[in-house]
C-alpha positions in Angstrom: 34.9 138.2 -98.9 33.2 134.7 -97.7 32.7 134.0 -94.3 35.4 131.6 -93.8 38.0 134.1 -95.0 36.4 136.9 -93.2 36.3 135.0 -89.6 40.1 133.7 -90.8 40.9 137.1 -89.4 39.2 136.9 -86.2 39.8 136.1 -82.6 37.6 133.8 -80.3 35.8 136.4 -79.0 35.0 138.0 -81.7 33.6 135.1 -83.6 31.5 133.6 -80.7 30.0 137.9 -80.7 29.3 136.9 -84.4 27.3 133.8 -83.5 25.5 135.9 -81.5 24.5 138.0 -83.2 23.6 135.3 -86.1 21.3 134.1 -83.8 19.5 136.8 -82.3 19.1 138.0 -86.1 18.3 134.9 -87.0 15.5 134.4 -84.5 14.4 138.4 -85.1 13.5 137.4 -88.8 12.1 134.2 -87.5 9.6 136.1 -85.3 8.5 138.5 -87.5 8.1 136.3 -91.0 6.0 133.9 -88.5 3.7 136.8 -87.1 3.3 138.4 -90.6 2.7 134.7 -92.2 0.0 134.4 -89.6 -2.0 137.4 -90.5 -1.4 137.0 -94.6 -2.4 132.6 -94.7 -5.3 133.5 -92.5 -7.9 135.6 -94.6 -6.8 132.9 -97.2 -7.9 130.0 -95.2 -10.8 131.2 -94.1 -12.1 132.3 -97.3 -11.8 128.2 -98.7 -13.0 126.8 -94.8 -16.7 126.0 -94.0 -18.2 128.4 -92.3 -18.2 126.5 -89.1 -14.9 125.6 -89.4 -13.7 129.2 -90.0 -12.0 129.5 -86.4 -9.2 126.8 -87.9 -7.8 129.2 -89.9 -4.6 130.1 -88.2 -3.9 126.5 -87.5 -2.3 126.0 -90.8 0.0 128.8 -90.8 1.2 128.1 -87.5 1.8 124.5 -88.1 3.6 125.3 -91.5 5.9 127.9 -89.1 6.6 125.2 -86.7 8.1 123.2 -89.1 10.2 126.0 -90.0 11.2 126.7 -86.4 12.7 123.1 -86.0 14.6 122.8 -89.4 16.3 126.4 -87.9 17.0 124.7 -84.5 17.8 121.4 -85.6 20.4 123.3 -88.3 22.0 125.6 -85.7 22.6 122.4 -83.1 24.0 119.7 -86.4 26.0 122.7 -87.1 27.8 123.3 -84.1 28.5 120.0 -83.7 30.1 120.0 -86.9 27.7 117.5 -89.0 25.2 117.1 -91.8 21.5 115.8 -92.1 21.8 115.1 -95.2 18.8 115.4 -97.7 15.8 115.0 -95.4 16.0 118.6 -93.7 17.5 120.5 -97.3 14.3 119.1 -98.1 12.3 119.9 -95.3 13.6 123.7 -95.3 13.0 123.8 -98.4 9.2 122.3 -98.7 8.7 124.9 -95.2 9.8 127.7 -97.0 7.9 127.0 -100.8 4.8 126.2 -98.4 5.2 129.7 -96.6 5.7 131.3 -100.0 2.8 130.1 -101.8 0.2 130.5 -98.7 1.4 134.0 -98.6 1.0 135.4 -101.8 -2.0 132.7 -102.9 -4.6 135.6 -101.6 -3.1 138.6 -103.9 -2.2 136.0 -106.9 -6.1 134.9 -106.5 -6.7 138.3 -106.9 -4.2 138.9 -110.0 -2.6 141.6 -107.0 0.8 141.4 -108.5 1.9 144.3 -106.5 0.7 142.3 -103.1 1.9 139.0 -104.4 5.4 140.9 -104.6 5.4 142.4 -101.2 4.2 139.2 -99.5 6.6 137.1 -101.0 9.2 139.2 -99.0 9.1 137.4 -95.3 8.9 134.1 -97.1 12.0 134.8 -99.3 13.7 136.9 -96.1 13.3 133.7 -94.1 14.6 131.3 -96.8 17.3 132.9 -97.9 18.4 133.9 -94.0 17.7 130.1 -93.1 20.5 129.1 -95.8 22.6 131.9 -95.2 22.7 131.1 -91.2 23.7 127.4 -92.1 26.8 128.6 -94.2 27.6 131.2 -91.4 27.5 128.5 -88.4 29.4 126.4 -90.5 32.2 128.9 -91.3 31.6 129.8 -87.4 32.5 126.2 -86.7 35.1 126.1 -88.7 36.9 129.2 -87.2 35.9 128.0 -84.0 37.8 124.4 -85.2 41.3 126.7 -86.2 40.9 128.8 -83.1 40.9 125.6 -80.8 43.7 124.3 -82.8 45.9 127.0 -82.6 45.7 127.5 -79.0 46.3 123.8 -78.6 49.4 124.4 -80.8 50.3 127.4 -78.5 49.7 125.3 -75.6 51.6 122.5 -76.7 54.1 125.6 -78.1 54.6 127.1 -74.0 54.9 123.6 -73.2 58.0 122.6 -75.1 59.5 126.0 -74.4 58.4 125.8 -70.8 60.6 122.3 -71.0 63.6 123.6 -72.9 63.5 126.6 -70.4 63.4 123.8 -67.6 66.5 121.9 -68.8 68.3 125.1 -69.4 67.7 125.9 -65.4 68.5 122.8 -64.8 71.6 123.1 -66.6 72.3 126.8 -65.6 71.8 125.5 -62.0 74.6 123.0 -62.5 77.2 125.0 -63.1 76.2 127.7 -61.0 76.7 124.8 -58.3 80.2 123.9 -59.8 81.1 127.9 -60.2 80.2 128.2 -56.0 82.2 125.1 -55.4 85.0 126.3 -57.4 84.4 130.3 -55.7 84.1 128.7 -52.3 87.6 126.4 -52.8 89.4 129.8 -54.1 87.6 131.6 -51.0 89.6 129.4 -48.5 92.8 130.0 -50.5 92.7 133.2 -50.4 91.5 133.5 -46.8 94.7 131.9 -46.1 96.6 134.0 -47.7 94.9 137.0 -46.5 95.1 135.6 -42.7 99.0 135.3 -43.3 99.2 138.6 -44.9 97.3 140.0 -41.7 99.8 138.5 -39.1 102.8 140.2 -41.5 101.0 143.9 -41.5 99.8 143.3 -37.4 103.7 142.8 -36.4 104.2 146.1 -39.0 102.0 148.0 -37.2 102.9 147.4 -33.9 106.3 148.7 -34.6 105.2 151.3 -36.3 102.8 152.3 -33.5 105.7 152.6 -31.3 107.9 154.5 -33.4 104.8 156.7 -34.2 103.8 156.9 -30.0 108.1 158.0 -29.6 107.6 160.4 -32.2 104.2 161.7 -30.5 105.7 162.1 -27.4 108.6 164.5 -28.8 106.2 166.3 -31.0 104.1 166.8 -27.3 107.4 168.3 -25.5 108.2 170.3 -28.0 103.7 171.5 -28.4 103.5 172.3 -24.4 107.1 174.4 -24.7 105.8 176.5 -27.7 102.1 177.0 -26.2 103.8 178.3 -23.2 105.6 180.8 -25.3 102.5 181.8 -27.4 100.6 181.8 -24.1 103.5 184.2 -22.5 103.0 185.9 -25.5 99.2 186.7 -25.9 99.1 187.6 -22.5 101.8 190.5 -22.9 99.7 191.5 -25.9 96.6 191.6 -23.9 98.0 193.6 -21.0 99.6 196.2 -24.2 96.1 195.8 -25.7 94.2 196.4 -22.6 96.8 199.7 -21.5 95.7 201.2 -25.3 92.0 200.7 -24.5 92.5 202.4 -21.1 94.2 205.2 -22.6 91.4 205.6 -25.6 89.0 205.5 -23.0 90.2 208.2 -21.1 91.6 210.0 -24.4 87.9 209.6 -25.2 86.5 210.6 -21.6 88.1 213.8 -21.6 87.0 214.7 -25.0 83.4 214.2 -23.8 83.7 216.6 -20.9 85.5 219.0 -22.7 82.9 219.0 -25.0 80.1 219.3 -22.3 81.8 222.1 -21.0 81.5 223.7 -24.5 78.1 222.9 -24.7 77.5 223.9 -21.2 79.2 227.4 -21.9 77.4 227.7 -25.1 73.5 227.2 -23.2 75.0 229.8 -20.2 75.6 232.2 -23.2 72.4 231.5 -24.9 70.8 231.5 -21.0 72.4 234.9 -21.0 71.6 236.5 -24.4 68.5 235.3 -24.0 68.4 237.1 -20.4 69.6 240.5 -22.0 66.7 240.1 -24.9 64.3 239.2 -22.3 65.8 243.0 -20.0 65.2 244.9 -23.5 61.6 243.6 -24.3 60.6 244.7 -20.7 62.1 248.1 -20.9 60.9 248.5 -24.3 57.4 247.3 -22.5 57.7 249.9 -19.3 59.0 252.5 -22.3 55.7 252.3 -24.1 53.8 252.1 -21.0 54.9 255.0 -20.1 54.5 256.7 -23.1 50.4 255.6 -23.1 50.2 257.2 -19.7 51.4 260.7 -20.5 49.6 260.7 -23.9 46.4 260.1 -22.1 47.1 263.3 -19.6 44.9 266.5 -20.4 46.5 269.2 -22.0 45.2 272.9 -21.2 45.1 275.3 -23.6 45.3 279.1 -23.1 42.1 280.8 -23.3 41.7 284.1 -25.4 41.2 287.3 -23.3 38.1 287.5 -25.8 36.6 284.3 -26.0 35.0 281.8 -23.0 37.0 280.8 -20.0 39.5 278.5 -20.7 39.0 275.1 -21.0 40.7 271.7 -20.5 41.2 269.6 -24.2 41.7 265.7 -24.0 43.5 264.7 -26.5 42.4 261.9 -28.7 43.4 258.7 -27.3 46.2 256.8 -29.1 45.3 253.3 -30.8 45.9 250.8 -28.1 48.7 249.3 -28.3 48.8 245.5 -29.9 49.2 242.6 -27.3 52.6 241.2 -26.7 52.7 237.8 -29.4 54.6 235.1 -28.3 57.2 235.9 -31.5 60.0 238.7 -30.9 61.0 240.1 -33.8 64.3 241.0 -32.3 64.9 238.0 -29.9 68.1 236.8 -31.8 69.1 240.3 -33.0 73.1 240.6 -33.6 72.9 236.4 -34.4 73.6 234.8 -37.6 71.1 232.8 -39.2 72.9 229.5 -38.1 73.5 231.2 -34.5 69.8 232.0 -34.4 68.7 228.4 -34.8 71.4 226.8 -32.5 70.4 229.6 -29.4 66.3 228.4 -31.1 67.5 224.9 -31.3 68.6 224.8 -27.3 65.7 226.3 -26.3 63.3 223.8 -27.9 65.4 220.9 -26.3 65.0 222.5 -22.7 61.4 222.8 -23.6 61.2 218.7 -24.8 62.9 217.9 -21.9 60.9 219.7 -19.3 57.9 217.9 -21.1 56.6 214.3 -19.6 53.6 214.1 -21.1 53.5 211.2 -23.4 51.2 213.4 -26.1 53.7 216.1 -25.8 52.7 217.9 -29.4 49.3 218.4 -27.2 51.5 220.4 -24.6 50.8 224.5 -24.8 54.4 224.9 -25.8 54.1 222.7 -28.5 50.5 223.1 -29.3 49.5 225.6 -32.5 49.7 229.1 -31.6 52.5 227.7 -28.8 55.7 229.1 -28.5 57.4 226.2 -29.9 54.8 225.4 -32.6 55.9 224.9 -36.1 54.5 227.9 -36.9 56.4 230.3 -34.4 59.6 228.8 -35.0 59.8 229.2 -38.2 58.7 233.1 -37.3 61.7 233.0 -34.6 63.7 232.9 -37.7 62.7 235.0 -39.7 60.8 232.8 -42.1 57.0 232.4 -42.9 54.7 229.8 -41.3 54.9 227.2 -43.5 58.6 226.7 -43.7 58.3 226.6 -39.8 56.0 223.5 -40.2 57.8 221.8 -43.2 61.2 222.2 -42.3 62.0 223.9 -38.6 60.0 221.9 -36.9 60.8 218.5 -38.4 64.7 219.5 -38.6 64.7 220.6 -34.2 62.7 217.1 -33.6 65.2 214.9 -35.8 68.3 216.9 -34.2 66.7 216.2 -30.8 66.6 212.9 -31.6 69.7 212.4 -32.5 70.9 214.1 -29.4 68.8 211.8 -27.3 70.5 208.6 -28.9 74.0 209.8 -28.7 73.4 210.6 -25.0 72.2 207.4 -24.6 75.6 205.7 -26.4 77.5 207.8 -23.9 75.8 206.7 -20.9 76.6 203.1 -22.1 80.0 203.8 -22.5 80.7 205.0 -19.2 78.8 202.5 -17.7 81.3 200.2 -20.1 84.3 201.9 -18.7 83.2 202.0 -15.5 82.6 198.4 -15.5 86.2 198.2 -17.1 
């Protein structure tokens, strides 16, 4: 691909980063050929200069590399101005370059160094060939440079004509937009007209309506009032029938509860009372035992043989003592049922709760461990071991007391209900 075709492809920005870097490449290999030509002519120089005049060595080079610094210059500026030098600087890049050439390898080629002459010749050659190579570049730079200014004068003069057309067509567009309002605003006062008669017809329309509709209000409010005053008559005669059932429920309801207190009342006066006769048998069974220790620790004499000693009095061995009285009576619900037992248990442990005000009431001696109303002893009250007292008496009494508690409190409220009733 040549250089024209390949910047054919690309945009302004991309060519002018191109030129750039043609140049700073260009000026790189520039440097470095002038540098190394410097230390390569010098040795040469010096070995065909006088002695005296040894320190003019590096003149030469130097002067030779000038020359080639201004034909790259003076070709980069021609070029992007878009002309030609003509023959004069071919030739004077080309003379530069031979001159470089030969003054680099002369030293190796004096010394048949064929290897040396080949790797000095490589700046010189580098620089000649780049020195041509960057002339056709800037030139195909130019060029796309040239097409990329023409083009966006095209484009410019493109948006331009458009820009025009789009004008006129406004212009245009605005025209009979103007024409279409004109003819919108003469239809506008046509209908308005219309409309405003058609508005006088329906106002006279509705103001008869309005008074047929305010005659037909007013009956339809005669005959409202009379049948509110019926349904009025008739809510309050079902209010006072209403409010006679309620009375009635409430004392239906009222004597239910005292003749169930009375029940419950009788049943605590019997279990006050069996628990009175239990309470009579454990003390006589108490003074019965009592007594029984006293005359079993009475000396008892026995008859002395007409043969033997005197006769003498014999103690007899005292009796184990008897075991202290336990809080548990094996026989306090004797002649109960099961389910008799723990209702008479049951209203005991309630009288117990409620004589208790101790906020830590489980801390109470009744209700402490070894108290009478322990879980423990309850469930021995019944009959059953300790821990079904613990898991399932005592739990059971305190939920049942619960209960109790919050249906005497519903009952209080509704008596304080009725009575407010």
């Amino acid at each position: 691909m040549t250089p024209s075709s390949y910047l054919a492809t690309k945009s302004e920005a991309d060519v002018r980063a191109a030129e750039r870097v043609l140049a700073w490449g260009t000026w790189a290999i520039t440097a470095g050929a002038i540098l190394f030509s410097v230390l390569t002519v010098t040795p040469l120089v010096q070995s065909v200069t006088p002695a005296a005049w040894q320190w003019t060595a590096p003149i030469l080079p130097i002067v030779v590399d000038a020359a080639v610094v201004i034909v790259i210059q003076l070709d980069s500026v021609i070029s992007r101005l878009g002309g030609k030098g003509g023959p004069w600087p071919a030739l004077l890049r080309w003379m530069t370059g031979l001159m470089t050439l030969l003054l680099n390898v002369g030293n190796s080629a004096l010394h048949r160094d064929w290897v040396g002459v080949a790797v000095h010749s490589v700046a010189p050659l580098l620089l000649i060939v780049t020195a041509e190579a960057g002339l056709a570049y800037r030139r195909a730079i130019n060029a796309a440079l040239a097409r990329i200014e023409s083009d966006q004068a095209a484009a410019v003069a493109q948006r331009n004509q458009e820009r025009e057309a789009a004008l006129s067509r406004r212009n245009e567009e605005q025209r009979r937009e103007r024409e279409t309002r004109e003819a919108a605003a003469r239809e506008e006062r046509e209908h308005n007209e219309r409309v405003e008669r058609e508005r006088s017809e329906r106002e006279e329309l509705r103001l008869r309506e309005e008074r047929e509709h305010a005659l037909a209000l007013e009956k339809e409010r005669t005959e409202r009032e009379a049948a509110e005053r019926k349904d009025a008559a008739d809510r309050e005669e079902a209010r006072i029938q209403a409010q006679r059932e309620f009375d009635l429920r409430v004392e239906r309801e009222r004597a239910q509860r005292q003749a169930a207190e009375a029940k419950e009342k009788a049943a605590r006066e019997e279990r006050d009372r069996a628990r009175g006769e239990a309470e009579a048998r454990r003390q006589e069974e108490r003074m019965e035992r009592e007594r029984l220790a006293a005359m079993t620790r009475q000396p008892v004499t026995v008859p002395a043989d007409k043969k033997a000693s005197p006769a003498v009095s014999v103690r007899l061995p005292r009796p184990a003592a008897a075991p202290v009285e336990a809080v548990v009576k094996g026989d306090e619900f004797s002649g109960l049922t099961q389910s008799q037992a723990q209702e008479a248990l049951f209203a005991l442990y309630c009288e117990a709760r409620d004589a208790c005000t101790a906020a830590d009431w489980e801390a109470t001696t009744p209700f402490a461990p070894g108290g009478a109303f322990c879980g423990s002893n309850l469930g021995r009250r019944l009959g059953r071991t300790d821990a079904a007292g613990r898991t399932n008496v005592k739990p059971k009494f305190e939920r049942w007391y619960e209960e109790r508690k919050n249906a005497d409190g519903r009952h209080d409220q509704e008596k304080a209900l009725v009575g407010v009733g």
